[in-house]
N, C-alpha and C positions, 0 to 999 in steps of 0.2 A: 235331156228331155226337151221338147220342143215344145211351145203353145202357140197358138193363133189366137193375132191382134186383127182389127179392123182399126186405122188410121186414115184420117181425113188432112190433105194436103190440097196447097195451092194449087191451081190449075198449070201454071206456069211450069212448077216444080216437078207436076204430073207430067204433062207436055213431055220436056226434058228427057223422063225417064225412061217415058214408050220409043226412045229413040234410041237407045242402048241396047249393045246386045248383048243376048242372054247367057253368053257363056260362063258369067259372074250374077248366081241370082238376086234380087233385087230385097229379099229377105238377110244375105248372106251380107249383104251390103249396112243393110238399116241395122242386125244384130253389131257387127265391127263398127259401126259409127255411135252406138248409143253406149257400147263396153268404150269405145274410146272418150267420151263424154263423161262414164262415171270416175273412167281413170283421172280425168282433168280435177274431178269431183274431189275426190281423194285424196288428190296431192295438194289439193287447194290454191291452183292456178294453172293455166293452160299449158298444156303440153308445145314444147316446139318442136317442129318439124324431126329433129334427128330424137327426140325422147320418145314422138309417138313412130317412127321407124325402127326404134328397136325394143318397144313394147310388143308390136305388130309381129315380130321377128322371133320373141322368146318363144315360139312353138312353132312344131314346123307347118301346124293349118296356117297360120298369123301370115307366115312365111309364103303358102300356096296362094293365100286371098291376096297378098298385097303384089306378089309377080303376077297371077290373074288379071287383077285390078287394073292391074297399070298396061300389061295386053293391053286387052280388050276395050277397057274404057278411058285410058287414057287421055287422049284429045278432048273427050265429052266432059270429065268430071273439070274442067275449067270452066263451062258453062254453066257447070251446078254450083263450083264455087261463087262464082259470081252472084248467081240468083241467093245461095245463103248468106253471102255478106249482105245483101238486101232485105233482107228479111228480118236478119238477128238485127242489124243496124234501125232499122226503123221500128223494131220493138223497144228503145231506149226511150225511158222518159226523163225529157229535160226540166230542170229546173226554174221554175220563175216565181218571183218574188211578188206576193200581193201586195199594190199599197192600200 
């Protein structure tokens, strides 16, 4: 079963996204990225690259989104990488010592 979310995102992030094509939808996307986040959740520390490739792989949808993915968006989701390490990065609060 499926529900609808309303999500408010960066403009930048938006930007990015209208520039992708729709052959991998943009839901299809945000659903595999937030299951991949709970999976980091769970194991209780981040997934590396070849853990979350054959998490993505134990089913054969996992298997269809991630050959889609890499089609179609391949070149572009480097640009989103980038803008998420920016993001997640400067949401970190640093430590200082009152005297």
């Amino acid at each position: 079963m499926k529900e609808r979310m309303t999500i408010t995102i960066d403009k930048d992030i938006y930007d990015l996204l209208q520039e992708l094509p729709r052959k991998v939808s943009l839901s299809e996307v945000i659903s595999w990225s937030l299951k991949a986040m709970f999976q980091d959740i769970k194991i209780g520390r981040e997934l590396s690259s070849e853990e979350l490739k054959e998490w993505v792989d134990r089913t054969p949808e996992g298997k269809d989104f991630r050959r889609r993915l890499k089609e179609q968006w391949g070149p572009t989701i480097a640009k989103l990488d980038e803008s998420i390490a920016k993001i997640t990065g400067s949401g970190k609060k640093k430590n200082k010592k009152h005297n």
